[in-house]
C-alpha angles and dihedrals in degrees: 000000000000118000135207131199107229127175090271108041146307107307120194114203136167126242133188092196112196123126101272133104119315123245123183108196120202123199129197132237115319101009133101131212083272082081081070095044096118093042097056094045094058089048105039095084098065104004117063094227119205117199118179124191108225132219080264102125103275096071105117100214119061119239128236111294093207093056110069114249104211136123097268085059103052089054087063085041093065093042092048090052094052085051095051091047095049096230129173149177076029113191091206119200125179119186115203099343123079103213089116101063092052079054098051087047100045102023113030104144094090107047133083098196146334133253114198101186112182101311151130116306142160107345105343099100133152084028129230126323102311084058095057100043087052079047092060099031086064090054097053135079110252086004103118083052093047090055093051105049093047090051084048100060101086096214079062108048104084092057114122089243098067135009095343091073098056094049139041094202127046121275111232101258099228089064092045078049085055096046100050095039094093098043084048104043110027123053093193078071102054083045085061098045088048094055106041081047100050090046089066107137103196099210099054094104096043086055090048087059094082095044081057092052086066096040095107104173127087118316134178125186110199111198126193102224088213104043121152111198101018104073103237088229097066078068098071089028087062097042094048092051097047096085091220089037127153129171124213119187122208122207126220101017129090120205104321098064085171091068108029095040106006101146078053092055092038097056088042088046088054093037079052105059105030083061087053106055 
């Protein structure tokens, strides 16, 4: 997996290369690009996909402990990673976390359209139970290790608090392994999650609503119907503020659509951009 140094730190990513359309896929907190595994097999062949892991708690490399790791910095990491990587006409999709939306509003020459896919919005942020609880593990001491190692016993994974509230099927547990072995083994990483938890600014989403009032290029918002921590009707709320909105809501799957409906959001990704060119 190629890296790249950033101002903030060393960011691994996966890219298909090839001369298509380019996607940009964002994941949330503890997960890696692999959450978007099935999408990007089903697009590689004729989409250069771009999938970068995120200083989320499952990177694998620090960043930099003298740059601040907070939302608001990430925001400026992903821009800044378009920008290294010279990447334009982006389709850019983000899944749980709303760090695209900050982008489109602060950052929108590079992108060709915008892809909202069952994630954080207006006030609901940090979103549901499992959130909070994230939001309370990082101001405890040993929490960050508690929660974990709890996410990291099996029998335990499918409970509404973890991993069980973003899916309706089982993740494979070797991916679910991948995405908790930072935050077990290296405490440079749990630094890192601590810290871009503890800079939440709540309000951050409800300030990115009037920058995509003014986004006026493609947009798709992709809602899970049964989703258990994103409100269904944020769905509609987010479609109806994009000027060139459209919702799209997908049966049988909860937050992680790429899991749970991947060849759905694949066909409505490719649908997408072909429109849009």
């Amino acid at each position: 997996m190629p890296r790249i140094e950033l101002t903030a730190g060393t960011v691994a990513y996966e890219d298909t290369g090839g001369p298509g359309p380019v996607v940009v896929l964002l994941h949330g907190l503890v997960h890696d690009a692999t959450v978007w595994r099935k999408v990007v097999a089903a697009l590689r062949a004729d989409h250069r996909v771009v999938a970068p892991t995120l200083p989320y708690g499952s990177h694998r490399t620090p960043m930099r402990a003298d740059v601040p790791l907070t939302p608001d910095s990430v925001n400026e990491l992903i821009a800044e990673f378009l920008d290294r990587l010279d990447l334009r006409d982006v389709t850019l999709v983000e899944n749980d976390c709303g760090r695209a939306q900050t982008v489109a509003a602060q950052h929108p020459e590079r992108l060709a359209g915008l892809v909202l896919t069952s994630c954080e919005a207006f006030d609901n942020y940090p979103p549901g139970v499992p959130g909070k609880l994230i939001s309370l593990a990082c101001k405890v001491p040993g929490g960050i290790t508690f929660l974990a190692r709890t996410l990291a016993l099996r029998p335990l994974r499918r409970l509404p608090v973890g991993i069980g509230a973003l899916t309706k099927r089982p993740v494979p547990d070797e991916i679910v392994d991948g995405w908790l072995e930072p935050l077990l083994t290296d405490p440079a990483i749990r630094a890192d999650f601590r810290r871009y938890n503890r800079g939440v600014r709540r309000t951050e989403l409800l300030e990115a609503v009037d920058g995509l009032r003014k986004f006026d290029k493609p947009a798709l918002v992709v809602w899970a119907k049964e989703d258990r921590m994103m409100p269904r009707a944020h769905g509609r709320r987010l479609a109806d503020i994009l000027p060139q909105g459209r919702l799209l809501e997908v049966e049988d799957s909860c937050t992680l659509i790429a899991e749970d409906q991947p060849e759905v959001l694949s066909a409505a990704l490719r649908e997408f951009i072909a429109a849009s060119r």
